[in-house]
VEXMAR-480877 format. One record per residue (C-alpha): residue number from 1; x, z, y. Coordinates in nm, 2 decimals. Layout:
<sites>
{NUM, {X, Z, Y}} ...
</sites>
This chain:
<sites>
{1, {-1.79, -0.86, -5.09}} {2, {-1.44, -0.78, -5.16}} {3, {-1.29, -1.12, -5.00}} {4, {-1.49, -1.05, -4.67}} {5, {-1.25, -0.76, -4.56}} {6, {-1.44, -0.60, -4.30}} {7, {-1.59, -0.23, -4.30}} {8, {-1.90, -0.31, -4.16}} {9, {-2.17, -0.19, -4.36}} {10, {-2.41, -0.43, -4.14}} {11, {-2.21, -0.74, -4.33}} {12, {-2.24, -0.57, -4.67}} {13, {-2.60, -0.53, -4.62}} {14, {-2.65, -0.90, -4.54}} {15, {-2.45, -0.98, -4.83}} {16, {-2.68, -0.79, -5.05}} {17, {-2.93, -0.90, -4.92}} {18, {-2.86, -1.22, -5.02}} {19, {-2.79, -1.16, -5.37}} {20, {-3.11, -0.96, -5.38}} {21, {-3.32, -1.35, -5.29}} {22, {-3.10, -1.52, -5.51}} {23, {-3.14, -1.29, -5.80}} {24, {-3.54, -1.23, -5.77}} {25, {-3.55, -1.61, -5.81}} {26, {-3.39, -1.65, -6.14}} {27, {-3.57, -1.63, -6.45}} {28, {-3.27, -1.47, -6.65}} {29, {-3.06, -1.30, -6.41}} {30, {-3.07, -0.90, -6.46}} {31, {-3.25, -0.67, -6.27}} {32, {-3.15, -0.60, -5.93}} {33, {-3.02, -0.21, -5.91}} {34, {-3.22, 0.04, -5.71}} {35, {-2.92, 0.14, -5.52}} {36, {-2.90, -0.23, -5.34}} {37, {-3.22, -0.22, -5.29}} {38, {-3.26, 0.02, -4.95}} {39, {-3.00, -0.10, -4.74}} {40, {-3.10, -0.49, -4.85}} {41, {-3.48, -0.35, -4.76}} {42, {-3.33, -0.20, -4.43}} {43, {-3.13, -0.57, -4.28}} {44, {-3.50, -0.73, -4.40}} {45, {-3.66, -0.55, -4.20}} {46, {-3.46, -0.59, -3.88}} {47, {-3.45, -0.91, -3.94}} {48, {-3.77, -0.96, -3.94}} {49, {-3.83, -0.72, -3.64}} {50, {-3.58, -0.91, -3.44}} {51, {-3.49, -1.23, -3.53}} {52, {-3.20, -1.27, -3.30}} {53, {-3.06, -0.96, -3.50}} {54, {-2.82, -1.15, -3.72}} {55, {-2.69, -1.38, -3.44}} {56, {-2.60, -1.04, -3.23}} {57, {-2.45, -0.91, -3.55}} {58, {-2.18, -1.20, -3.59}} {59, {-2.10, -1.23, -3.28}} {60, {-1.87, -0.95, -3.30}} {61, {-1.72, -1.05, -3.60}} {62, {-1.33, -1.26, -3.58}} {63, {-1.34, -1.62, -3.65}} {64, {-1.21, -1.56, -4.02}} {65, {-1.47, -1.29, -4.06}} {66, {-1.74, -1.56, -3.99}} {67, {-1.60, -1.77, -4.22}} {68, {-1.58, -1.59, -4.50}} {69, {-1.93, -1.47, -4.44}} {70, {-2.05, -1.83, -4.43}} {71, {-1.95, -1.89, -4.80}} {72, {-2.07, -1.58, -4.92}} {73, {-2.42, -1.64, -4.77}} {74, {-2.38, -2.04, -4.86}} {75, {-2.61, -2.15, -5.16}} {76, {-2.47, -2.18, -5.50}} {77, {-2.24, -2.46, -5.64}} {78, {-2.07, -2.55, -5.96}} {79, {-1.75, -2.36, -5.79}} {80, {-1.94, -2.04, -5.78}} {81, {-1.97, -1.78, -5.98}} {82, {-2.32, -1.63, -6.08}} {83, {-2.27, -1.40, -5.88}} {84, {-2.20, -1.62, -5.64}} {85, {-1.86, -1.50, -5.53}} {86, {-1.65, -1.77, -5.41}} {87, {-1.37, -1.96, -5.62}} {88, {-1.04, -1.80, -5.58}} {89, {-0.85, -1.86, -5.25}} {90, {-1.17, -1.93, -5.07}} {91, {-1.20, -1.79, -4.77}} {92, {-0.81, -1.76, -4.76}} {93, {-0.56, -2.00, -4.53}} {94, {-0.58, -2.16, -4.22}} {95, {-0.93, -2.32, -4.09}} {96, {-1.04, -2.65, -4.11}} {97, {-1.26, -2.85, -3.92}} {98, {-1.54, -2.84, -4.15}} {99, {-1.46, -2.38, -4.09}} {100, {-1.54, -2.44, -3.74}} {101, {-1.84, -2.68, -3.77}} {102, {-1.99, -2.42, -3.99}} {103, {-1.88, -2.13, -3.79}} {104, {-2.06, -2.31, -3.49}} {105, {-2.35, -2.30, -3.70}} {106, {-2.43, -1.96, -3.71}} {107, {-2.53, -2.00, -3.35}} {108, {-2.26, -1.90, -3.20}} {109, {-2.26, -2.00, -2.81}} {110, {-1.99, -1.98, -2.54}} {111, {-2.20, -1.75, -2.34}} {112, {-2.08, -1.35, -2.29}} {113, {-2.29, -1.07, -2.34}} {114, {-2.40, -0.83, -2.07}} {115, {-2.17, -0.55, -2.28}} {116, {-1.86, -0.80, -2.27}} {117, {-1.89, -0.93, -1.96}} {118, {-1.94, -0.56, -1.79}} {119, {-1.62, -0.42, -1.97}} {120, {-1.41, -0.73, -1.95}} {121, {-1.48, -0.69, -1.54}} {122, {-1.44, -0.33, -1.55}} {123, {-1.11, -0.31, -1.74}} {124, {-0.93, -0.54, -1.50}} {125, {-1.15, -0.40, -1.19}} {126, {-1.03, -0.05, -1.19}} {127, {-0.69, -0.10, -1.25}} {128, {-0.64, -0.36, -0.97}} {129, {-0.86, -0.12, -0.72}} {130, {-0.51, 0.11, -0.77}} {131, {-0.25, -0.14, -0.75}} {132, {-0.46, -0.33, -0.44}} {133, {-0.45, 0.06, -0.26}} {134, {-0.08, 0.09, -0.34}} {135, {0.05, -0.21, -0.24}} {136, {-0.08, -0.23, 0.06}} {137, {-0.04, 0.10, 0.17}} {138, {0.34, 0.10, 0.13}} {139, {0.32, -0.23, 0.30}} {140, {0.20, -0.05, 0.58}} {141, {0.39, 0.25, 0.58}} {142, {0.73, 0.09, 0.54}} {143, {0.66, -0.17, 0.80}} {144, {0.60, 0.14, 1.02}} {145, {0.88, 0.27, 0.95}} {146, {1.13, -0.06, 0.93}} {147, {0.98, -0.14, 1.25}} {148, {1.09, 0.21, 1.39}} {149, {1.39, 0.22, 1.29}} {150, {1.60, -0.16, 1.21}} {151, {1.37, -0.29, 1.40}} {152, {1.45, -0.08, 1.70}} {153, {1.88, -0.06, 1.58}} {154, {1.88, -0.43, 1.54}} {155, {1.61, -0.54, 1.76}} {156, {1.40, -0.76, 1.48}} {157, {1.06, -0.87, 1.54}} {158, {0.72, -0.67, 1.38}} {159, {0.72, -1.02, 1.16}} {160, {1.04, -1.00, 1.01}} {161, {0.99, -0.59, 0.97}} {162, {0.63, -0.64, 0.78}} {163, {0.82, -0.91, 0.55}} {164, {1.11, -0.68, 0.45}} {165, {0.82, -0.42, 0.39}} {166, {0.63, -0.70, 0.18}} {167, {0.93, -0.68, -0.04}} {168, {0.91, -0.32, -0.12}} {169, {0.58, -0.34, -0.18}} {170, {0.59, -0.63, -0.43}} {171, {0.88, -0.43, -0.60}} {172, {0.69, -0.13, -0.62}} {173, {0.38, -0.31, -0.76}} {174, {0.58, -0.46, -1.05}} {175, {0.70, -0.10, -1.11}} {176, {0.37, 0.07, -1.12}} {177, {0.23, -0.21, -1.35}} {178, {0.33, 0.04, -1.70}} {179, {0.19, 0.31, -1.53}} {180, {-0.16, 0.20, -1.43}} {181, {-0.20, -0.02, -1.77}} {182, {-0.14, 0.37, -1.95}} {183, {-0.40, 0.51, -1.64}} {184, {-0.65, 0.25, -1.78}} {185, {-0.64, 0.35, -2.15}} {186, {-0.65, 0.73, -2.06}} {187, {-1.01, 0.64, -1.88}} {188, {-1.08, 0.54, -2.23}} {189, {-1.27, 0.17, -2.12}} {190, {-1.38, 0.06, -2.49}} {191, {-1.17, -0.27, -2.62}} {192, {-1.41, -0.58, -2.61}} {193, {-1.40, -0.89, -2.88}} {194, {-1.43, -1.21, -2.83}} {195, {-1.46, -1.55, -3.04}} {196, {-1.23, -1.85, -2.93}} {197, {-1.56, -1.96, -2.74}} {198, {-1.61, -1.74, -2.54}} {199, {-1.21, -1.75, -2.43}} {200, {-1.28, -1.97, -2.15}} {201, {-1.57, -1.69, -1.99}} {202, {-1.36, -1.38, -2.11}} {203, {-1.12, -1.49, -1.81}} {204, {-1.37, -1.59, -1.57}} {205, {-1.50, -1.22, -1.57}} {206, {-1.14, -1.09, -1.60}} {207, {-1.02, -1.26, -1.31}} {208, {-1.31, -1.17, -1.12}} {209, {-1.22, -0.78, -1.23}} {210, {-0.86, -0.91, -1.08}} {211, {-0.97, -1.06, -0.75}} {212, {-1.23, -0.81, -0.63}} {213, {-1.05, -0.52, -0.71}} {214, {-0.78, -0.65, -0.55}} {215, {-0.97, -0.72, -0.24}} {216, {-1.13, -0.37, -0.26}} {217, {-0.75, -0.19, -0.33}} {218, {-0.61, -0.35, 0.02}} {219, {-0.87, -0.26, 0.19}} {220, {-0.88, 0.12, 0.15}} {221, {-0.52, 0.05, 0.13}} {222, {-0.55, -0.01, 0.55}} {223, {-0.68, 0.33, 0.61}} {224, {-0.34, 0.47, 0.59}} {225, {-0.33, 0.28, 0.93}} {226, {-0.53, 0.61, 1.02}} {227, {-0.18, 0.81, 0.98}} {228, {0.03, 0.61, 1.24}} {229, {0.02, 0.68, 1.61}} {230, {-0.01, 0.40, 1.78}} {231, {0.12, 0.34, 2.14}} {232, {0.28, 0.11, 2.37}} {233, {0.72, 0.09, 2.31}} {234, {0.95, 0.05, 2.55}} {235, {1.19, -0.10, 2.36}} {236, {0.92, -0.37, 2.31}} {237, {0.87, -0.43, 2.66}} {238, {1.23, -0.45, 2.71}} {239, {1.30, -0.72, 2.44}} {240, {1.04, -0.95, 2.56}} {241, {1.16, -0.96, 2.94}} {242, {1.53, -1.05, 2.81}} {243, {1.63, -1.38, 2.69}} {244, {1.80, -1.45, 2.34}} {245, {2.16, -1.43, 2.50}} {246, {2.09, -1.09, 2.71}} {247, {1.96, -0.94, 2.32}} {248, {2.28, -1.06, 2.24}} {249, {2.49, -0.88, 2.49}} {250, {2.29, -0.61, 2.49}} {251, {2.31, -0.55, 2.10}} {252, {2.74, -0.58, 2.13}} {253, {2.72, -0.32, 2.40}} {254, {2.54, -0.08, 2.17}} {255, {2.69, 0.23, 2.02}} {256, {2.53, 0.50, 1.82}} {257, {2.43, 0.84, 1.92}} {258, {2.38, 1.12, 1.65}} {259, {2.21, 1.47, 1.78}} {260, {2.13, 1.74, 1.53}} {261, {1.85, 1.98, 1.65}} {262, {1.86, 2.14, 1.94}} {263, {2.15, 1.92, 2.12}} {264, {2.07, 1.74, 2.44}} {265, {2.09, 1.40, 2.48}} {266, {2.02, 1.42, 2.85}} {267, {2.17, 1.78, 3.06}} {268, {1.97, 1.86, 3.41}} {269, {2.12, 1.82, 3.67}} {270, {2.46, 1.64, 3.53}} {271, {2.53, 1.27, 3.59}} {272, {2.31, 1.02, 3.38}} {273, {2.52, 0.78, 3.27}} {274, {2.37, 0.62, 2.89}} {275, {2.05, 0.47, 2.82}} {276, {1.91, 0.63, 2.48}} {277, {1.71, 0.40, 2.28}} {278, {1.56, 0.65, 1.99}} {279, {1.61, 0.51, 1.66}} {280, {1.48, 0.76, 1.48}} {281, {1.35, 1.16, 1.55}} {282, {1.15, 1.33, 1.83}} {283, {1.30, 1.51, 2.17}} {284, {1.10, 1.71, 2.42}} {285, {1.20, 1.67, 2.81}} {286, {1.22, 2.00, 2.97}} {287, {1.23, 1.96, 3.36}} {288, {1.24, 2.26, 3.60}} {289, {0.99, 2.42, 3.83}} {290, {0.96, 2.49, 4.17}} {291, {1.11, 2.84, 4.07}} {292, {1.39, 2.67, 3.87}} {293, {1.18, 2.77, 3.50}} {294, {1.26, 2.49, 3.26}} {295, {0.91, 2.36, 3.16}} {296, {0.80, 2.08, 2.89}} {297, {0.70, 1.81, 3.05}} {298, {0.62, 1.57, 2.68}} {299, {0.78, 1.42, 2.35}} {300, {0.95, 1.10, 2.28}} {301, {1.02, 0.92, 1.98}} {302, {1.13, 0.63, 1.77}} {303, {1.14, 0.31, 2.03}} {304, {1.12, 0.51, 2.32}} {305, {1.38, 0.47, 2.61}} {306, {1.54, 0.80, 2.81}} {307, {1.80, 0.79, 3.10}} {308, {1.64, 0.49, 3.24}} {309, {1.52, 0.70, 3.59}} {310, {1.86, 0.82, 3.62}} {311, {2.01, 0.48, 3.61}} {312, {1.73, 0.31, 3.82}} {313, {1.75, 0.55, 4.13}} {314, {2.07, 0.65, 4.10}} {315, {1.99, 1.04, 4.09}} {316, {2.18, 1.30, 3.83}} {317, {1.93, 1.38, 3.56}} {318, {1.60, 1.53, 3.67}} {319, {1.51, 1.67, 3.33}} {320, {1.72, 1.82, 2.97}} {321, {1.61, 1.55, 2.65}} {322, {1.68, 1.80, 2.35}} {323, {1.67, 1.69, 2.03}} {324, {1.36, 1.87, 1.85}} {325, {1.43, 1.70, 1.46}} {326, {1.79, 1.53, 1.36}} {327, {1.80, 1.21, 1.65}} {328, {1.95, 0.89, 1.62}} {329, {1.99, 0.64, 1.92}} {330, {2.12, 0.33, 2.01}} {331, {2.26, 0.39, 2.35}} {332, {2.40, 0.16, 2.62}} {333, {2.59, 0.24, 2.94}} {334, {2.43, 0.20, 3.26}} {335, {2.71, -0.04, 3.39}} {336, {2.59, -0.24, 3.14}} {337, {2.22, -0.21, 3.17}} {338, {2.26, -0.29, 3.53}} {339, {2.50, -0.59, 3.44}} {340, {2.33, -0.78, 3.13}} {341, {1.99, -0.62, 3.10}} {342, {1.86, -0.71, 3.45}} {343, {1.49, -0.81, 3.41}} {344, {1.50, -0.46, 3.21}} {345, {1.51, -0.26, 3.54}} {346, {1.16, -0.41, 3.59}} {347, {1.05, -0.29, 3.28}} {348, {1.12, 0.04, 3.39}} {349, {1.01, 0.05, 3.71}} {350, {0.68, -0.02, 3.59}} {351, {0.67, 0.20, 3.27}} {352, {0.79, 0.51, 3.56}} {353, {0.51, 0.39, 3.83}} {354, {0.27, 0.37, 3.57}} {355, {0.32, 0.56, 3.22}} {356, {0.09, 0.88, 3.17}} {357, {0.42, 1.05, 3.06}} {358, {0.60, 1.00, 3.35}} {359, {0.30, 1.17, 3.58}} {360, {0.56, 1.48, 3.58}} {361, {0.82, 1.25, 3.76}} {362, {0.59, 1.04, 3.98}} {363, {0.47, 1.44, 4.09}} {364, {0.82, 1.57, 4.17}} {365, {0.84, 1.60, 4.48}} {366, {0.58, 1.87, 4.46}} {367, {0.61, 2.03, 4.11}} {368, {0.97, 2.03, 4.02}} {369, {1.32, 2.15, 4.19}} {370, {1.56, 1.88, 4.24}} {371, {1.88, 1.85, 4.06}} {372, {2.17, 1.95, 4.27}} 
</sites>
């Protein structure tokens, strides 16, 4: 008993038992003590109850463990003791292939059990949900926001903005590996054992914990899709109608505008003369009434265009754009718009004809005071 190593009192009461059969069939050996007795009585009667009892019991045990219960239970030889405790050494060193012939013996299959199968699914399923909903919701997120704001300053494509988001993402995922490996243990999902066997199913259910918790992560990961506002760009419009060289001259005539809250990127009344692409912030146009009241007339942001009536009719500004967060733009002058970004002027003129947001200018005529 002392060379098998293990606590479990299941093992010692096999072991027991097995001295209790070999002793009650020997003429001289002594008496078996009362004390043995019970538990040897006890893993009997299980056994006999369930016969598949002892096969369950070992399969939980380490390959050496098996091993080393093999010889203890293996009939006597001239090597043995009377007590039949194994020569010294046995049971010690590396296995042979007669150790894994036997161990194969006990009946021993590749097959999991329901109990290792469900954990080993589990403890790679939870932990995969997390990283699935993380990833993909700062893939989503960031793209938003690349999109809104390089994408807008530099004019790259939704492609190229969800790939430079991919990367945060991926970086962020190898970072929050630690953390949701120590989330896992804190849920306190019981360790499962295995035998060299059952290796080849252990993955099987472990990668199926991967993949479907995976699958299940991204997808709740895509309800953050729920936060973002979509609606049509102008600045998409406008780099669709203009060929790669006009994006090229169009991008070298850029300049930056900065606008802290409350300055105006647009003044009523005053000459028009810059095309403000937003890169990043909200403004509010504020037009005048027929009695010369300012009024709000709606909110812009990221990838939205201003100035571009002004510089299509010609007309001093018919509204005040004021910043309503810290604004940055990308702004062009209208000699330029008119000189490089020609197909543009189209794009606007349909985006004023027909843009809900630009019903207040379409309706001038009758609901707001012209600029002198």
């Amino acid at each position: 008993l002392s060379r098998l190593h293990t606590p479990n009192t299941w093992v010692q009461g096999l072991s027991v038992a097995r001295l209790q059969v070999r002793r009650s069939t020997s003429a001289t050996g002594p008496d078996t003590p009362s004390s043995t007795l019970a538990p040897a009585q006890r893993i009997a009667g299980l056994m006999a109850q369930d016969p598949s009892f002892a096969q369950n019991l070992v399969q939980n045990f380490t390959v050496e463990e098996r091993q080393r219960l093999l010889r203890l239970l293996s009939p006597p030889t001239p090597e043995t003791s009377s007590e039949g405790a194994p020569p010294k050494g046995a049971g010690e060193g590396p296995a042979t292939a007669t150790d894994t012939d036997a161990t194969d013996n006990l009946g021993i299959d590749q097959t999991l059990t329901f109990y290792q199968a469900k954990w080993l699914f589990l403890r790679s399923f939870i932990p995969f949900i997390a990283f699935g909903v993380t990833s993909n919701a700062i893939l989503v997120l960031t793209g938003d926001a690349i999109d809104n704001t390089l994408g807008v300053a530099f004019g790259l494509s939704t492609l190229c903005a969800a790939g430079l988001a991919n990367a945060v993402s991926d970086t962020v995922g190898m970072l929050s590996t630690a953390p949701l490996e120590r989330m896992t243990a804190l849920m306190g999902l019981p360790e499962v054992r295995i035998t060299p066997a059952q290796k080849t199913a252990a993955q099987w259910a472990t990668s199926a914990g991967q993949i479907l918790g995976m699958i299940l992560g991204c997808l709740l990961g895509l309800l953050t899709l729920l936060l973002i506002e979509e609606r049509p760009r102008a600045v998409d419009a406008i780099g669709d109608a203009l060929t790669p060289k006009q994006k090229l001259e169009m991008s070298r005539a850029m300049k930056k505008g900065s606008f802290q809250e409350g300055e105006k990127l647009l003044v009523y009344g005053e000459p028009g003369d810059w095309l403000h692409i937003i890169v990043s912030g909200e403004v509010a146009v504020i037009t005048r009434d027929k009695n010369g009241a300012p009024t709000k007339v709606c909110e812009m942001g990221p990838g939205e265009v201003v100035g571009e009536l002004e510089i299509l009719h010609d007309h001093p500004c018919v509204a005040d754009v004021v910043a309503m967060t810290s604004v940055r733009t990308q702004k062009i002058h209208r000699d330029t718009v008119k000189a490089c970004m020609g197909p543009a002027m189209d794009v606007f003129k349909e985006t004023a004809d027909t843009a809900g947001h630009y019903d207040w200018y379409r309706n001038r005529a009758s609901t707001i005071a012209a600029p002198k």
